[in-house]
C-alpha positions in Angstrom: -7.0 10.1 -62.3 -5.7 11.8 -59.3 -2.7 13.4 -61.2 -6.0 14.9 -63.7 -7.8 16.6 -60.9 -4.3 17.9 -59.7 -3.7 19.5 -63.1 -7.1 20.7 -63.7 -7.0 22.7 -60.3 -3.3 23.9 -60.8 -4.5 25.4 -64.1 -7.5 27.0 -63.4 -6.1 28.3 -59.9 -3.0 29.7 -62.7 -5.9 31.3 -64.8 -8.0 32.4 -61.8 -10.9 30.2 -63.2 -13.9 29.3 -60.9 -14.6 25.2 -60.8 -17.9 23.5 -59.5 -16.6 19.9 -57.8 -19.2 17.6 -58.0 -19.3 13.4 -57.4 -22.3 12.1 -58.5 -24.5 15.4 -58.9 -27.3 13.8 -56.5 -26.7 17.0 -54.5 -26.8 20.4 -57.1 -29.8 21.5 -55.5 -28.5 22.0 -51.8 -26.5 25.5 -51.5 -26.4 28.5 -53.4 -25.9 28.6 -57.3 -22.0 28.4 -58.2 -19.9 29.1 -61.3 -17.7 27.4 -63.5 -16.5 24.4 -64.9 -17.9 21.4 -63.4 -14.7 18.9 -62.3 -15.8 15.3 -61.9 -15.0 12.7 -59.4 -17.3 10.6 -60.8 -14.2 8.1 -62.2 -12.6 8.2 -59.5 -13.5 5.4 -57.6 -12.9 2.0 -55.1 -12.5 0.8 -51.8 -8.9 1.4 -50.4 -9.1 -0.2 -47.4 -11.7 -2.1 -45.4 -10.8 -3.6 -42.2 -14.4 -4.7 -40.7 -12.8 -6.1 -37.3 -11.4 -2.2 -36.4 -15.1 -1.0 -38.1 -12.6 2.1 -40.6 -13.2 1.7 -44.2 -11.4 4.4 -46.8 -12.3 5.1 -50.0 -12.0 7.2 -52.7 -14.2 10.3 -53.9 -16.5 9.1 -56.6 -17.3 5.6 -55.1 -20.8 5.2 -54.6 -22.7 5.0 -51.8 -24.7 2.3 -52.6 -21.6 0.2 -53.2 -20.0 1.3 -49.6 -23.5 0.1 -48.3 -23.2 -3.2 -50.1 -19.9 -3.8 -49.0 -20.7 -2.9 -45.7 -23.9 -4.9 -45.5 -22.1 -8.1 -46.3 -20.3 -7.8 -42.9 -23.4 -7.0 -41.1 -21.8 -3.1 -40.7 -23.3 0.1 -41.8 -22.7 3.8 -42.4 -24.5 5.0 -39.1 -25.3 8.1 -40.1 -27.6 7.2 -42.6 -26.4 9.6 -45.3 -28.8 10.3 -48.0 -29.1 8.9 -52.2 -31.7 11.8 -52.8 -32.7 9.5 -55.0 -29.4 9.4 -57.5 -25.7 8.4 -58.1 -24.8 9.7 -54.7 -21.1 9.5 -53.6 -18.8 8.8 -50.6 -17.2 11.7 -50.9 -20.1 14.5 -52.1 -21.9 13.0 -49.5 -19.1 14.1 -46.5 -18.9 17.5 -48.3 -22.5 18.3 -47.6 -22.4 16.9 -44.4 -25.7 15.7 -44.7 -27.0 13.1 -42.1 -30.4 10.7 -42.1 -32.7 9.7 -39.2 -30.4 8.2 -37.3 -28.0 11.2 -36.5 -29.5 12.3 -33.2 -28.8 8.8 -31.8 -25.9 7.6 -33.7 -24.0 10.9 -34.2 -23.6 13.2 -37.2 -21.3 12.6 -40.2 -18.5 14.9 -39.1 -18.3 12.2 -35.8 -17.2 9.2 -38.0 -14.8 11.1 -39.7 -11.3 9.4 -39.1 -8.9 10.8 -42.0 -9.4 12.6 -45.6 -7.0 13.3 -48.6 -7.6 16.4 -50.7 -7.0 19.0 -53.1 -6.5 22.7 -51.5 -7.3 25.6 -54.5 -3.7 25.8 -55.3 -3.5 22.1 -56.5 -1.5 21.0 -53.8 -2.5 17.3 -52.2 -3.4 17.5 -48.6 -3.8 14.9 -45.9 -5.2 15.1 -42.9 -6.3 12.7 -40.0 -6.1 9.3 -40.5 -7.3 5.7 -40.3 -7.3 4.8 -37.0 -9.9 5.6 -34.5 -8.1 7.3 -31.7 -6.1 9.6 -33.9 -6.2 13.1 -31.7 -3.2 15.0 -33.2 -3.0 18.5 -34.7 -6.1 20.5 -35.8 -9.1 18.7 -36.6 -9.2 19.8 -40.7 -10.5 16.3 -41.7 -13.8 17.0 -40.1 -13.3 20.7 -41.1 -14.1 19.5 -44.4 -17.7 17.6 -43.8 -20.1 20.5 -44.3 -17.6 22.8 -46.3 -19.3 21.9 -49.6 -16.0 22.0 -51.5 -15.2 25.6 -50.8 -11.9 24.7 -49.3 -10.8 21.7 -51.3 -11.5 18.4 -53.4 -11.7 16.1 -51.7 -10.1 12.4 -52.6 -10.1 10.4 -49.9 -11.7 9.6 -46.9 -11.5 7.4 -43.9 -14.3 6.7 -41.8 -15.3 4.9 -38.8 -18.3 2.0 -39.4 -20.6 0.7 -37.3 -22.3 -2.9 -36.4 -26.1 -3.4 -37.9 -28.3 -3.8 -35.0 -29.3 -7.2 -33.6 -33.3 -6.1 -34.3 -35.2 -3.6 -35.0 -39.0 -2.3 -35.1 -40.9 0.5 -35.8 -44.2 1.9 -33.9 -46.8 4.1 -35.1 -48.7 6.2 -32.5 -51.9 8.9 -33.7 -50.9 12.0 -32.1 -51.0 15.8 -32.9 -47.8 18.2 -33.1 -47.7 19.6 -29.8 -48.2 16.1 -28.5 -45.8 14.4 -30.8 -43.1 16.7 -29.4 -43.5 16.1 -25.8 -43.5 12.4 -26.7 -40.2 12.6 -28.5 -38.5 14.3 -26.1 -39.8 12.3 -23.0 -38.8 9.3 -24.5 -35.1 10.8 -25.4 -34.5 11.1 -21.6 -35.9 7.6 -20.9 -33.1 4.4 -21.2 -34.9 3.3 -24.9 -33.2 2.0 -27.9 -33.9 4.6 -30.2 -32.6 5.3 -34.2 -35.3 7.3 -35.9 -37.9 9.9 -35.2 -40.7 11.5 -37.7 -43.6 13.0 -37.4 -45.9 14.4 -40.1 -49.8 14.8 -40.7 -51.3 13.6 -37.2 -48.7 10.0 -37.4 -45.6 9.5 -35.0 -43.5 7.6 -36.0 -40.9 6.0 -33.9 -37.7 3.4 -34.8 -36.2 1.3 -32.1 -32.8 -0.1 -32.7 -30.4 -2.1 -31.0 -30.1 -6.2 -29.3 -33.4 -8.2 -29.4 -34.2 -8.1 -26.0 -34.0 -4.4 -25.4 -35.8 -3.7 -29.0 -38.7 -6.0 -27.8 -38.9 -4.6 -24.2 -39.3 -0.7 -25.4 -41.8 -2.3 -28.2 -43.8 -3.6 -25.6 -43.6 -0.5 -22.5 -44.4 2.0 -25.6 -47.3 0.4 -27.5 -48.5 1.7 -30.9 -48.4 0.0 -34.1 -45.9 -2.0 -36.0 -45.4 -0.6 -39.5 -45.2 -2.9 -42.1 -42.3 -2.1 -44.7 -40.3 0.0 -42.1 -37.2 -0.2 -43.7 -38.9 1.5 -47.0 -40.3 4.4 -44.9 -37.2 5.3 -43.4 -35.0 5.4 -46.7 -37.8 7.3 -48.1 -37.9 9.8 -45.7 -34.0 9.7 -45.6 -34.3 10.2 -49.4 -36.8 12.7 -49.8 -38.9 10.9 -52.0 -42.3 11.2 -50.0 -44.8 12.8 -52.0 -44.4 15.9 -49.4 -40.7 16.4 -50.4 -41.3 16.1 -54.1 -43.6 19.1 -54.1 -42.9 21.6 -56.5 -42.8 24.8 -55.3 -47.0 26.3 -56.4 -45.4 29.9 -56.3 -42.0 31.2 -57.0 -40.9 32.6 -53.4 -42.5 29.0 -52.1 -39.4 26.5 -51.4 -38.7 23.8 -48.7 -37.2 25.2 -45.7 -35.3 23.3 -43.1 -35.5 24.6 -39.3 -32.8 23.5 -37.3 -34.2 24.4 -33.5 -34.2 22.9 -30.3 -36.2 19.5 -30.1 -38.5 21.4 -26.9 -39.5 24.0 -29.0 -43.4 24.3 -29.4 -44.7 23.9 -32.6 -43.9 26.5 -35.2 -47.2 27.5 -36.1 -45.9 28.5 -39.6 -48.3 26.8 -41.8 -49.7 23.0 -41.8 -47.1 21.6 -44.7 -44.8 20.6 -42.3 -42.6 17.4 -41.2 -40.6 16.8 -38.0 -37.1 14.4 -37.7 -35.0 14.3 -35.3 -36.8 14.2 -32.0 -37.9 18.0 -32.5 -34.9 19.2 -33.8 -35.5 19.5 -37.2 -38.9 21.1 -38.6 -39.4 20.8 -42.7 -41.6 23.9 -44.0 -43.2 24.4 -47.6 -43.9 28.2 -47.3 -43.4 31.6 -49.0 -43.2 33.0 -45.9 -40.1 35.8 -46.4 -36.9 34.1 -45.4 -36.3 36.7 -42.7 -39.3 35.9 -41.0 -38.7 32.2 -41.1 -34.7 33.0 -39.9 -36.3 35.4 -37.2 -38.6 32.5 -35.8 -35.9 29.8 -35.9 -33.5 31.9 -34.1 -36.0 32.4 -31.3 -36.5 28.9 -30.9 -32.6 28.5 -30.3 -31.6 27.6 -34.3 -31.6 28.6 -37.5 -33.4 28.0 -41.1 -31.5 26.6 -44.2 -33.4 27.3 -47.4 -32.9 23.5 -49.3 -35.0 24.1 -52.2 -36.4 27.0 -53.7 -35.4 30.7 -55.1 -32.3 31.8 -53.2 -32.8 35.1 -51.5 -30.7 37.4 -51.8 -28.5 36.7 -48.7 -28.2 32.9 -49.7 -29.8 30.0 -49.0 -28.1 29.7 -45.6 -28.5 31.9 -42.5 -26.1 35.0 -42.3 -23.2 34.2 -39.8 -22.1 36.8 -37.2 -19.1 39.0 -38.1 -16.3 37.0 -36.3 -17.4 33.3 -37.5 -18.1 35.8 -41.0 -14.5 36.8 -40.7 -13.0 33.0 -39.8 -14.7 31.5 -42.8 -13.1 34.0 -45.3 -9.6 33.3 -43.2 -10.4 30.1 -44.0 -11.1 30.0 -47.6 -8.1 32.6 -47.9 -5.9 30.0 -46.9 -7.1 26.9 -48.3 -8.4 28.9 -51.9 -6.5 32.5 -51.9 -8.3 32.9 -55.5 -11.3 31.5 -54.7 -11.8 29.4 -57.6 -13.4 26.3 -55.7 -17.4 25.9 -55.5 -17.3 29.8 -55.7 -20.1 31.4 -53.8 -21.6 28.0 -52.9 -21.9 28.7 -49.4 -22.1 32.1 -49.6 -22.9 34.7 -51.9 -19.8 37.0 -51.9 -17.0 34.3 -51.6 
């Protein structure tokens, strides 16, 4: 199989012909609107390597997530950055390429942090290694974690090592009634306060809080906080992680409407942008369903210390993803120059014009 995807890319990198990577195809939605010939991972699957008592694991591009998770569950270890299924055949590796990370990334770390190693295919068909598979690997230029977030424009990739993480001991989550502006003072007191927590959210008047960690600490910041227990935690959370509340699976009532994604600092007052709205991350992140103009929503992110990511919805017509500043502009074409001179790979994925 790997010998295929080697081919395929030699040829169309011969023939100057643009190819759409994609694992599982749980993520087509998320970026701007490529071209090509789609070139599956899908078969190209299974565990490498598992050693649960130095927490790596490598695996290979198509393998599912849900059959890491399994794998990983029956050790009592986990994928700590929660990353998402969006409901569908999601895969290890697609999953790194988006770089997308659940509730539990401000408290556990992002995806790019439990990157050890990957394997991969530059534009030119050449096979690529980079990192490896043990935790305190420091040597050389950091291109394993290069690729989480890259969305294929710089290479397939094949393999990937990651560092895993012990299930907690216990956990709980609390409910508290608050509004936004109140929500967000909470969240951030309690991030500066020694308390074990995983998970955020907060969305129509309900703050909701997951604590994580050994028994005794779980049920001592259960007890200083308060609130309510929610019943069925562990379906919220992969819900929200999912996207499959009912606020996620609007479709858009007009065609500039589309689900915007503010990345900002977690003290930033609220947003005032319109009441369909849901907050992760201990602030950080602020969901919008608006047809607000996109530079009006990038405008108001930017003066709250971020920027807004257009995840579904009618591209505009700078892309989906905020405009970059000439210099990081001009490294990420020296990068896709180097690792795709004839840009073949996810072309125009990340950005419009390359």
């Amino acid at each position: 199989m790997l010998g295929t995807l080697i081919e395929r890319i030699r040829a169309a990198h011969a023939d100057s012909l643009p190819l759409i990577l994609q694992g599982g195809g749980s993520k087509t939605f998320y970026g701007n609107a490529d071209e090509g010939e789609v070139l599956s991972t899908r078969a190209f699957t299974g565990v490498v390597d598992y050693q649960p008592k130095e927490l790596v694991l490598t695996a290979r591009a198509g393998t599912p997530l849900a059959e890491i998770e399994a794998l990983l569950g029956e050790q009592n270890q986990m994928l700590a950055f929660e990353p998402p299924h969006f409901g569908g055949p999601a895969t290890l590796c697609g999953s790194i390429a988006a770089g997308l990370s659940g509730p539990r990334r401000p408290y556990a770390g992002a995806a790019r942090d439990f990157v050890l190693g990957v394997r991969m295919i530059d534009g030119t068909g050449q096979p690529l290694r980079f990192g490896g598979q043990v935790i305190k690997n420091v040597a050389g230029y950091d291109v394993s974690r290069l690729m989480v977030g890259a969305m294929g424009t710089l290479g397939l990739i094949t393999e990937v090592s990651l560092k895993v993480l012990p299930q907690p001991a216990a956990q709980a989550t609390l409910q508290f009634e608050l509004g936004e502006a109140a929500a967000i003072e909470k969240m951030n007191q309690w991030a500066g306060q020694p308390l074990p927590l995983s998970a955020t959210s907060w969305h129509a008047g309900l703050l909701t809080v997951r604590l994580s960690g050994a028994t005794s600490a779980v049920h001592a910041a259960q007890a200083r906080l308060g609130g309510e227990a929610l019943k069925e935690a562990s379906a919220f959370w992969q819900r929200l992680r999912d996207q499959s509340t009912p606020f996620f699976d609007k479709r858009p009532s007009t065609l500039n409407q589309g689900l915007w994604r503010l990345s900002v600092k977690p003290t930033a007052p609220p947003l005032n942008l319109g009441d369909a709205q849901w907050i992760e991350w201990g602030g950080a992140v602020r969901w919008l369903v608006s047809d607000l103009p996109a530079a009006l929503l990038r405008e108001h992110a930017q003066r709250c210390g971020g920027h807004a990511t257009l995840f579904r919805g009618k591209a505009p017509v700078d892309g989906v993803f905020a405009p970059l500043a000439p210099a990081l502009l001009a490294l990420h074409r020296n990068l896709k120059q180097r690792f795709d001179p004839r840009g073949i790979l996810n072309r125009g994925r990340l950005y419009p014009d390359f």
